[in-house]
TIVEX-616781 format. One record per atom (N, C-alpha, C): residue in three letters; chain; z, y, x; residue number from 1. Coordinates in pm, whole numbers, plus 50000, padded with zeros to 5 digits. Layout:
TIVEX-616781
[ALA,A,[Z,Y,X],NUM]
...
END
This chain:
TIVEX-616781
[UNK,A,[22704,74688,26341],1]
[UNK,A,[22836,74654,26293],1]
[UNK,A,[22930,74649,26412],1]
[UNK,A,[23078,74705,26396],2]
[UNK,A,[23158,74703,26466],2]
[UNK,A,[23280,74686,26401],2]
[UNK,A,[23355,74565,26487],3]
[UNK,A,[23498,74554,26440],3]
[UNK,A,[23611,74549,26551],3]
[UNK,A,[23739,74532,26485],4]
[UNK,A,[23827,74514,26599],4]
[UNK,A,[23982,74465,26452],4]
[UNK,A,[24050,74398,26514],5]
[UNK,A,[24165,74287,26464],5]
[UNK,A,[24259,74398,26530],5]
[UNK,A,[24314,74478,26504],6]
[UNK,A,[24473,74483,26520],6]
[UNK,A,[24594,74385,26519],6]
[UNK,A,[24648,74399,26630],7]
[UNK,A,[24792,74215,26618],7]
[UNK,A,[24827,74296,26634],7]
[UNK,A,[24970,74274,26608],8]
[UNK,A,[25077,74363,26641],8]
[UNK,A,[25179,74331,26737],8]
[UNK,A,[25122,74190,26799],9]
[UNK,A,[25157,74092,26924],9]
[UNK,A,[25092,74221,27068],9]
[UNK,A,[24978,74321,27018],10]
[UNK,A,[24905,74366,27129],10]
[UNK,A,[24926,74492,27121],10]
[UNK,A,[25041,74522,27018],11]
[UNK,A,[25075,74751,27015],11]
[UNK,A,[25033,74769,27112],11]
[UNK,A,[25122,74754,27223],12]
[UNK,A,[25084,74804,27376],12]
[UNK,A,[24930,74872,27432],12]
[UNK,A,[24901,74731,27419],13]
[UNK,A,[24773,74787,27432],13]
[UNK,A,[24651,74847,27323],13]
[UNK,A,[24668,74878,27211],14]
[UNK,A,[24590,74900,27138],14]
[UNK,A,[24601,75032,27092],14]
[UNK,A,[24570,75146,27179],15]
[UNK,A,[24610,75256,27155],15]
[UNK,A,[24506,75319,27105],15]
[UNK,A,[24481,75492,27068],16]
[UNK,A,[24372,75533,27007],16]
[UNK,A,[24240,75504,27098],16]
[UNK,A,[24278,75535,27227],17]
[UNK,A,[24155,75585,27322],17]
[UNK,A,[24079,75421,27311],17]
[UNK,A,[24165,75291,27314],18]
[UNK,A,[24086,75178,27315],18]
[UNK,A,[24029,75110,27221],18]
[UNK,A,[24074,75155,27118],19]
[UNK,A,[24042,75122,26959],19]
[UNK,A,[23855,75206,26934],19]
[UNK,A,[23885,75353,26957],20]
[UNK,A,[23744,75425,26979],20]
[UNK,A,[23639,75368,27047],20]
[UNK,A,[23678,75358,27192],21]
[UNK,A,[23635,75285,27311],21]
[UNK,A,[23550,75164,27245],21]
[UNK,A,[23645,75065,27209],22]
[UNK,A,[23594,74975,27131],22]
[UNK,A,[23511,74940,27063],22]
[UNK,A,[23503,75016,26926],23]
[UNK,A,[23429,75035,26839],23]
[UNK,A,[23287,75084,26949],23]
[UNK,A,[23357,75171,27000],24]
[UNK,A,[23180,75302,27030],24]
[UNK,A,[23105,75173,27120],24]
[UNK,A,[23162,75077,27186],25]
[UNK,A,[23074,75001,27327],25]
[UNK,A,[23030,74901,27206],25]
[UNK,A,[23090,74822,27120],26]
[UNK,A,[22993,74722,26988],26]
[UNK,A,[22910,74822,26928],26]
[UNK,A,[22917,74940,26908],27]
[UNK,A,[22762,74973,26840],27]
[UNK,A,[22697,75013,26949],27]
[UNK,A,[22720,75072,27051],28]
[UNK,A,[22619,75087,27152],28]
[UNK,A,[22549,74988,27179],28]
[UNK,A,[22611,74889,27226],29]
[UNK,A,[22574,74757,27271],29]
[UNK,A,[22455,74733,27163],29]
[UNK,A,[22433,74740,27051],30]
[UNK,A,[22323,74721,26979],30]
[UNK,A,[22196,74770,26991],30]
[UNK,A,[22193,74865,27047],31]
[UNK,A,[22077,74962,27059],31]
[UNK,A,[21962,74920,27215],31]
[UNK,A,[21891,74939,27264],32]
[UNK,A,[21798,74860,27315],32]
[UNK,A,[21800,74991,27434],32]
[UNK,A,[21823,75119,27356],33]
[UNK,A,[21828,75254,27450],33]
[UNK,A,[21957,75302,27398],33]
[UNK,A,[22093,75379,27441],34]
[UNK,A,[22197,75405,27401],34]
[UNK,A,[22102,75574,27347],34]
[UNK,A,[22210,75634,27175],35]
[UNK,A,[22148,75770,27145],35]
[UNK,A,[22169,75856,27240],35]
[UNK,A,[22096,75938,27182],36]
[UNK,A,[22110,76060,27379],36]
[UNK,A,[22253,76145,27352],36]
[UNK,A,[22343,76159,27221],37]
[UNK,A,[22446,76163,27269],37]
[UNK,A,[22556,76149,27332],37]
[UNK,A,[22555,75993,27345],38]
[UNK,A,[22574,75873,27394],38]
[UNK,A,[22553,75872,27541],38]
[UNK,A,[22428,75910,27584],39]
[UNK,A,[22313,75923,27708],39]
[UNK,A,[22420,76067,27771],39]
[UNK,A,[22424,76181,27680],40]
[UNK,A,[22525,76297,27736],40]
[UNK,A,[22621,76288,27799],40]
[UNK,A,[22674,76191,27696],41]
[UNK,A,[22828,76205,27741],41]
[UNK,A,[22892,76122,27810],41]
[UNK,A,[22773,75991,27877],42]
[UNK,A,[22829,75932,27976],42]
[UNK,A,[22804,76012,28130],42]
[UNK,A,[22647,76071,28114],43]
[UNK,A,[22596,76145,28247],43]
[UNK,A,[22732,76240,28258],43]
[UNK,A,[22796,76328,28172],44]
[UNK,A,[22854,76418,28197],44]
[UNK,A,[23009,76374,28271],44]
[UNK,A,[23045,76263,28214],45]
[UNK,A,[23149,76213,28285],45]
[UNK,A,[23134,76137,28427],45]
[UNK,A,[23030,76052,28440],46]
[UNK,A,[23031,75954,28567],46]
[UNK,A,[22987,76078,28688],46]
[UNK,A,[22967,76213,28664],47]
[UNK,A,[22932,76303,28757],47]
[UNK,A,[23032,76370,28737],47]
[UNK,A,[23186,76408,28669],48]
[UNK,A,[23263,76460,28677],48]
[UNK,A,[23408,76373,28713],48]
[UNK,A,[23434,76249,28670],49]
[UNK,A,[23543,76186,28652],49]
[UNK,A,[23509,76036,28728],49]
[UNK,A,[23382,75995,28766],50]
[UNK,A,[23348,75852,28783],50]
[UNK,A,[23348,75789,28714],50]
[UNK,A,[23429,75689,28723],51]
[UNK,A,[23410,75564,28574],51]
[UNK,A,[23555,75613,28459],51]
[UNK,A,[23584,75714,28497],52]
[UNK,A,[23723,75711,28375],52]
[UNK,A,[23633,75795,28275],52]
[UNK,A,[23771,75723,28142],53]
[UNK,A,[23670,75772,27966],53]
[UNK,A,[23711,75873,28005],53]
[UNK,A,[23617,75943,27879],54]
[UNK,A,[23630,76071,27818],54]
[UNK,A,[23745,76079,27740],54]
[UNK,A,[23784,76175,27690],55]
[UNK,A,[23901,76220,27584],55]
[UNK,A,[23882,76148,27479],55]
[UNK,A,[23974,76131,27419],56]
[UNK,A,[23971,76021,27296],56]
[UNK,A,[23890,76150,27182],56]
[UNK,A,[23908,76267,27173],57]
[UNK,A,[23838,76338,27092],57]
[UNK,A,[23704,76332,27100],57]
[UNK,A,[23635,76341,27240],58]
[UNK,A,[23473,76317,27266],58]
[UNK,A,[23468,76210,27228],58]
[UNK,A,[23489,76084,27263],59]
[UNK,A,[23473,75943,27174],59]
[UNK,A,[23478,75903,27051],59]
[UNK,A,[23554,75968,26976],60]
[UNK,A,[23546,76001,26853],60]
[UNK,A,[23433,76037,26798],60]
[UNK,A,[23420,76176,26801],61]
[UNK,A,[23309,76245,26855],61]
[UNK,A,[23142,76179,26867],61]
[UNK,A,[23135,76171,26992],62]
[UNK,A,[23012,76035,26955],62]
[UNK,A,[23009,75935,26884],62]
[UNK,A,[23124,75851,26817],63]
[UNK,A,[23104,75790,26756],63]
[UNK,A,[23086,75822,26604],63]
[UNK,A,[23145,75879,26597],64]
[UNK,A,[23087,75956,26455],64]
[UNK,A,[22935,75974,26440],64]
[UNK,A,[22910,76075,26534],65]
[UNK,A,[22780,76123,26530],65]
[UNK,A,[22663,75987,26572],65]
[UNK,A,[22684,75914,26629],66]
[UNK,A,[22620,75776,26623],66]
[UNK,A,[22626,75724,26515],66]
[UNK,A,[22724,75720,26428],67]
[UNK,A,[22707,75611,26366],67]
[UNK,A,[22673,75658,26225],67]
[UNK,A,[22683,75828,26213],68]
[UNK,A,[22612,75912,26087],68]
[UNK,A,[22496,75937,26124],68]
[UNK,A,[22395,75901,26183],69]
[UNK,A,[22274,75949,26204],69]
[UNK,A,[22196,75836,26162],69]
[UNK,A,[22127,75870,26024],70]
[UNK,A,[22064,75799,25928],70]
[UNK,A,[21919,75714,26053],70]
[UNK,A,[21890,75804,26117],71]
[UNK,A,[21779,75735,26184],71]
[UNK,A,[21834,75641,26264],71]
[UNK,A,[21912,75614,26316],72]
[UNK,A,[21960,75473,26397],72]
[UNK,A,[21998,75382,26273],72]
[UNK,A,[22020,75370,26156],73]
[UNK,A,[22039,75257,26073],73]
[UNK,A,[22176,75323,25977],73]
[UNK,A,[22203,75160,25915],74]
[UNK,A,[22318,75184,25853],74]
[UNK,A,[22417,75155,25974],74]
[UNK,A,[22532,75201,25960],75]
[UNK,A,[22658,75104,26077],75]
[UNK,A,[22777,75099,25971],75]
[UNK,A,[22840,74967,25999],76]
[UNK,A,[22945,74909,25970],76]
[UNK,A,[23053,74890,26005],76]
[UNK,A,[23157,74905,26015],77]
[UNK,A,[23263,74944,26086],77]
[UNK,A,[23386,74801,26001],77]
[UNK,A,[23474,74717,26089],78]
[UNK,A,[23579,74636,26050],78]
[UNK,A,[23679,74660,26055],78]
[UNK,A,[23791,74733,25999],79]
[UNK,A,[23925,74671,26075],79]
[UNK,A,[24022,74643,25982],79]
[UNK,A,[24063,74533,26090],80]
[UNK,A,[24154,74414,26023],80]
[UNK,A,[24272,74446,26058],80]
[UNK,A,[24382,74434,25990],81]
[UNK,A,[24493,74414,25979],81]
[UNK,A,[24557,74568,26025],81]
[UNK,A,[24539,74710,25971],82]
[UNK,A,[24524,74845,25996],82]
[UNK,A,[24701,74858,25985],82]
[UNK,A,[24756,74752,25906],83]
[UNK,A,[24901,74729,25893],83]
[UNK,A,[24983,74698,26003],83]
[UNK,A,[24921,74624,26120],84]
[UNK,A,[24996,74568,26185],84]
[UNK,A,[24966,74688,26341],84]
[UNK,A,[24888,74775,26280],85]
[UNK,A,[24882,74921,26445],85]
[UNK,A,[24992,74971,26408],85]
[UNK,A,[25053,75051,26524],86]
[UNK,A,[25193,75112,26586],86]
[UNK,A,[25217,75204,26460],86]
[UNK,A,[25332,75211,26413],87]
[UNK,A,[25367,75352,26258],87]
[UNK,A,[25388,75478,26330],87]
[UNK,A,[25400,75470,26489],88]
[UNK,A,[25426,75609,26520],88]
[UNK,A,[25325,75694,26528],88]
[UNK,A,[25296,75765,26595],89]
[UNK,A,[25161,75898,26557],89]
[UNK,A,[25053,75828,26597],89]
[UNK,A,[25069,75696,26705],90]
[UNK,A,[24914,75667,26719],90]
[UNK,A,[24858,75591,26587],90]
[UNK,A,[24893,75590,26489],91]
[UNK,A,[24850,75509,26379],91]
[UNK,A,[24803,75620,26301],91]
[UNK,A,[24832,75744,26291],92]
[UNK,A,[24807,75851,26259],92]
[UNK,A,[24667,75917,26323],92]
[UNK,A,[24612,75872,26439],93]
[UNK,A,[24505,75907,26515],93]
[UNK,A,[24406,75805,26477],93]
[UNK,A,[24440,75695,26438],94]
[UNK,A,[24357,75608,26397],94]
[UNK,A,[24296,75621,26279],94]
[UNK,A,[24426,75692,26161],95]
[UNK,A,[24358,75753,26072],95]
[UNK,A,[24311,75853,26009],95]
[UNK,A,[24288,75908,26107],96]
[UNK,A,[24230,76058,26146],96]
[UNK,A,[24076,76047,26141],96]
[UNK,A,[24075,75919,26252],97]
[UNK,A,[23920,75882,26299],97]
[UNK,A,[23845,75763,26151],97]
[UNK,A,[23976,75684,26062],98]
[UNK,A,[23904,75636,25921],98]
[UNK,A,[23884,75755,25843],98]
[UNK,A,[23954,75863,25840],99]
[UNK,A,[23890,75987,25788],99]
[UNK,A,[23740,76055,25794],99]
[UNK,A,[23768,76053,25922],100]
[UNK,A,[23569,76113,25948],100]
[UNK,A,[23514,76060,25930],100]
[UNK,A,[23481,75879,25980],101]
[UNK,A,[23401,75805,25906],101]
[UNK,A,[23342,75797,25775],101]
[UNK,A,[23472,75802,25719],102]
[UNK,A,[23430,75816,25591],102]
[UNK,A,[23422,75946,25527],102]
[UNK,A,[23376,76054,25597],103]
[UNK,A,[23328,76158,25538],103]
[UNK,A,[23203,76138,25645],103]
[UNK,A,[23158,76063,25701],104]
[UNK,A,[23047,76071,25782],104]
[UNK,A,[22928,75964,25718],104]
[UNK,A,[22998,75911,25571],105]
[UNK,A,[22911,75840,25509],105]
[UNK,A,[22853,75661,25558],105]
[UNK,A,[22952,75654,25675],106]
[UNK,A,[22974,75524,25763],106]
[UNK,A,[23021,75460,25640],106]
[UNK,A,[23002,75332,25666],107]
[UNK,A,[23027,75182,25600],107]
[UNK,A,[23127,75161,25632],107]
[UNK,A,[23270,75142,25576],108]
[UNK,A,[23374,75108,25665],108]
[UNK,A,[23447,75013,25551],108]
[UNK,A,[23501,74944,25613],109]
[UNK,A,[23572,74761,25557],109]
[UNK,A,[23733,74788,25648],109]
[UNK,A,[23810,74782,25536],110]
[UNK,A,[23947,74799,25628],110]
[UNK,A,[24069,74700,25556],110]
[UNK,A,[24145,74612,25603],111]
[UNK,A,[24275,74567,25577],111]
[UNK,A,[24388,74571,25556],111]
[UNK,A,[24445,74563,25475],112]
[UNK,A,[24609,74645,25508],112]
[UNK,A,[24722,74576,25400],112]
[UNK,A,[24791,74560,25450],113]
[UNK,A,[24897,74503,25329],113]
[UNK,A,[24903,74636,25273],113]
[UNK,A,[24944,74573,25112],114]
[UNK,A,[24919,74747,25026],114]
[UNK,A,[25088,74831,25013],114]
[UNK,A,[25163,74792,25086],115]
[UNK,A,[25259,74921,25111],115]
[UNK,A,[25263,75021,25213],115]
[UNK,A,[25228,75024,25319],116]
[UNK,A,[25270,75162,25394],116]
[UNK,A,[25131,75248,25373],116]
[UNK,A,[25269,75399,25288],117]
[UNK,A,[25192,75488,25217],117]
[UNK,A,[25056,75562,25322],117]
[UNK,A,[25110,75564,25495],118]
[UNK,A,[25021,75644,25515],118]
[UNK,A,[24857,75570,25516],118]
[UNK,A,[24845,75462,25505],119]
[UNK,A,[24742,75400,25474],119]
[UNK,A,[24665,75424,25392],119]
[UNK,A,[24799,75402,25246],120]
[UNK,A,[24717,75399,25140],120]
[UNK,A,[24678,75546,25111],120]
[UNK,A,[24723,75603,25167],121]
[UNK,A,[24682,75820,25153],121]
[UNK,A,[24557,75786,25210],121]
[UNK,A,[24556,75751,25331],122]
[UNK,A,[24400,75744,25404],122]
[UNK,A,[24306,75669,25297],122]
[UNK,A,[24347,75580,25233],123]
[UNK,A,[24174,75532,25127],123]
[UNK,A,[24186,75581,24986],123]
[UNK,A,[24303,75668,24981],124]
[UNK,A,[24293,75719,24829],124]
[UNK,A,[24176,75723,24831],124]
[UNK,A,[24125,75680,24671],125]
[UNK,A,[24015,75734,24634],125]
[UNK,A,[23908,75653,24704],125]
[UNK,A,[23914,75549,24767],126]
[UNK,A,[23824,75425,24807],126]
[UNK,A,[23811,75327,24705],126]
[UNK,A,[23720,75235,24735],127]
[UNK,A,[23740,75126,24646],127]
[UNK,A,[23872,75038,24739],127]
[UNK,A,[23943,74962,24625],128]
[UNK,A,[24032,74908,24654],128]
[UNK,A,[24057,74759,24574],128]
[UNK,A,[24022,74651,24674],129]
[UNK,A,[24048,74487,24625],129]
[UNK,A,[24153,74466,24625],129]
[UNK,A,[24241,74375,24595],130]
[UNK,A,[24398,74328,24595],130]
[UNK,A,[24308,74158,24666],130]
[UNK,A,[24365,74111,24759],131]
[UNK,A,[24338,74017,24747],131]
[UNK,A,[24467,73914,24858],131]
[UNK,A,[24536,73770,24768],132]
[UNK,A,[24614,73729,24818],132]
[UNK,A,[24576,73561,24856],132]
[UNK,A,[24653,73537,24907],133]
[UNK,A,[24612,73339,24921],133]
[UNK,A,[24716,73293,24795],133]
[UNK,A,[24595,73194,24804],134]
[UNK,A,[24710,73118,24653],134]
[UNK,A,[24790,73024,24677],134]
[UNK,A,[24858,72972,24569],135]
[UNK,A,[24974,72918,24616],135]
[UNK,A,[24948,72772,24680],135]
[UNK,A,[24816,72720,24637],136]
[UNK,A,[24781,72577,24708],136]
[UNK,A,[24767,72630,24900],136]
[UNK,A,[24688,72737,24898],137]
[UNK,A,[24703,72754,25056],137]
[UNK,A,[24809,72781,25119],137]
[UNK,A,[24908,72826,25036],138]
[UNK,A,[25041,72850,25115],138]
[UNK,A,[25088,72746,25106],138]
[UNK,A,[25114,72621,25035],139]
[UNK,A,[25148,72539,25052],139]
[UNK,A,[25169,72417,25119],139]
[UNK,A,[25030,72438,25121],140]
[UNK,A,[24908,72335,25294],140]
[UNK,A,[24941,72432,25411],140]
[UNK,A,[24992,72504,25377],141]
[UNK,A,[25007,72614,25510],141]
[UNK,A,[25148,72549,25602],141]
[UNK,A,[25250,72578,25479],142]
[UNK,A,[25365,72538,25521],142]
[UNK,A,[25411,72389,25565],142]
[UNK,A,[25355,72322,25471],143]
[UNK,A,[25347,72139,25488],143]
[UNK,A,[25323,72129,25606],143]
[UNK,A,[25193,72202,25646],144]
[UNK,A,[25131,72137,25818],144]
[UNK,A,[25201,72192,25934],144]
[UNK,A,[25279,72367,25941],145]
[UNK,A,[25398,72396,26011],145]
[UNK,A,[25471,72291,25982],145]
[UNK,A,[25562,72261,25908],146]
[UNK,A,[25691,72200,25902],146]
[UNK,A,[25667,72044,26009],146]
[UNK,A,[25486,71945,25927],147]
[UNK,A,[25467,71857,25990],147]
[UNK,A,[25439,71908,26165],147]
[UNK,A,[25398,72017,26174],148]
[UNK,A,[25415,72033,26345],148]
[UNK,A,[25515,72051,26441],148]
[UNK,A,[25617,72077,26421],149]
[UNK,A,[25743,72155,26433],149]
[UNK,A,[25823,72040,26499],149]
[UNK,A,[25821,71952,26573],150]
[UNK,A,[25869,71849,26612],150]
[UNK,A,[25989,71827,26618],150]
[UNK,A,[26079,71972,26676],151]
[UNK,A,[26257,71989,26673],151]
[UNK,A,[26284,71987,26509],151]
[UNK,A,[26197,72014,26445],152]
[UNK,A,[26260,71983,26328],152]
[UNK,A,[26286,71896,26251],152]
[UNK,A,[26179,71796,26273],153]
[UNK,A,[26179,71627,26199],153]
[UNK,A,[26308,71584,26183],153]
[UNK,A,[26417,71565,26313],154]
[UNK,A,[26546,71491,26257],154]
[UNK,A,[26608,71539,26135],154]
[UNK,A,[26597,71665,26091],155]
[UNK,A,[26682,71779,25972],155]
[UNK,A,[26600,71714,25855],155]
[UNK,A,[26446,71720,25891],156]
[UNK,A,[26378,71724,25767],156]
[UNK,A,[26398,71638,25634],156]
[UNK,A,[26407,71665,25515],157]
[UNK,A,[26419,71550,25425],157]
[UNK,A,[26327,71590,25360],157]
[UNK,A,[26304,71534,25278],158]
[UNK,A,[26231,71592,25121],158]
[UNK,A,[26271,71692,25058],158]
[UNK,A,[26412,71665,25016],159]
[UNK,A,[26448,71701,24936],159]
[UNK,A,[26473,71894,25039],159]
[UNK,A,[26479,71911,25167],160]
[UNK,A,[26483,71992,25232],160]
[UNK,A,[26297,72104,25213],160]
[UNK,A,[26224,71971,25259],161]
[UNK,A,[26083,72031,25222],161]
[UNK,A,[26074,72097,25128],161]
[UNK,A,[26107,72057,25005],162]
[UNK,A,[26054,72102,24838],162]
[UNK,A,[26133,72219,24834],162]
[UNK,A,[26259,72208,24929],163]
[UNK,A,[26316,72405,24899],163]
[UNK,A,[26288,72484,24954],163]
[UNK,A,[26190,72433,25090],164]
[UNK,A,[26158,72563,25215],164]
[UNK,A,[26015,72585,25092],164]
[UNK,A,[25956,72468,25065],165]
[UNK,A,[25818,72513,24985],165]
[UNK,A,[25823,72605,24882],165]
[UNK,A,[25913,72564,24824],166]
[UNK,A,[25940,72646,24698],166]
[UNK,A,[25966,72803,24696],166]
[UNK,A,[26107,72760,24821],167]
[UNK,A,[26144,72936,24862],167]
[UNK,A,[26020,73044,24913],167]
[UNK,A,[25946,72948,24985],168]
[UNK,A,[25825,73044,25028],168]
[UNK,A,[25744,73090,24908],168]
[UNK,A,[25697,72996,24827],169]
[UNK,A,[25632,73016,24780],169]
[UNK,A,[25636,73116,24624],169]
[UNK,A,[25794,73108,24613],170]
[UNK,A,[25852,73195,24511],170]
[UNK,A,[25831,73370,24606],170]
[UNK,A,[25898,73393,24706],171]
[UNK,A,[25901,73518,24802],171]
[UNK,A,[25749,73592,24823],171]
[UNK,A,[25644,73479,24895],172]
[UNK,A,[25537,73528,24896],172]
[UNK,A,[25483,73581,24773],172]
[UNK,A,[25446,73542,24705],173]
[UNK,A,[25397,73605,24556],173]
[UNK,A,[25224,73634,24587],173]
[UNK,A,[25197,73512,24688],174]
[UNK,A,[25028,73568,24668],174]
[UNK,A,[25003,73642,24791],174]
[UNK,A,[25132,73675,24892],175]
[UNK,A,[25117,73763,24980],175]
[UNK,A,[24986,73685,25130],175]
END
């Protein structure tokens, strides 16, 4: 199993090559001997380049082929919050690489708020959960911000609380 959390606090750094990267070093890391593709394509680089990666396509690449090869196991793949990676083309490379996976017969578990279309193009035809927090957790959500929020106490009233609660909780809708 391999995962990785997309923030969108970390665009910067969360580009295709480290997202791959990522993934490929948690399933490696599992294995007791890395597969000899794996075994290839590091010999071929640390004797051509030293310690710099390979192309985000070779990483790909092995990881695919690692993680479709029925004799090493099942593999599982996470990612969270697929909504909050960059909308410009590197989000497009990302789902390039949920593409092969899932024509590579990989296990894959993915997140996404359900509007941006290029997402939802990428799992057409997946199974698809809806799933939201309810309104008691948003509620305990907001209560314990508001009670943390210390610059805010002098403003606060009740009668102030019950409309930030309300407003949220009318807007969110489960979100």
């Amino acid at each position: 199993m391999a995962y990785l959390y997309l923030d969108y606090k970390k665009r910067s750094e969360q580009n295709p090559g480290m997202v791959v990267s990522t993934l490929l070093k948690q399933i490696l890391c599992q294995y007791p001997i890395a597969p000899k593709a794996a075994q290839e394509l590091f010999t071929k680089f640390k004797e051509k380049h030293g310690l710099s990666l390979p192309q985000l396509s070779e990483m790909r690449s092995i990881l695919t082929k690692v993680c479709s090869d029925k004799a090493n196991g099942n593999h599982y793949i996470i990612l969270d919050a697929l909504d909050e990676y960059s909308e410009d083309e590197t989000r497009g490379k990302l789902l390039k690489l949920v593409s092969e996976l899932g024509k590579a017969n990989i296990h894959l578990f993915a997140t996404s708020r359900p509007y941006p279309d290029d997402i939802m193009n990428a799992f057409a035809g997946s199974c698809m959960v809806e799933a939201g927090a309810s309104n008691t957790d948003l509620l305990e959500y907001v209560l314990v911000r508001i009670r943390e929020t210390t610059r805010l106490r002098p403003i606060m009233t009740k009668s102030l609380v019950n409309d930030i609660t309300k407003t949220v909780l009318d807007k969110a809708r489960g979100m």
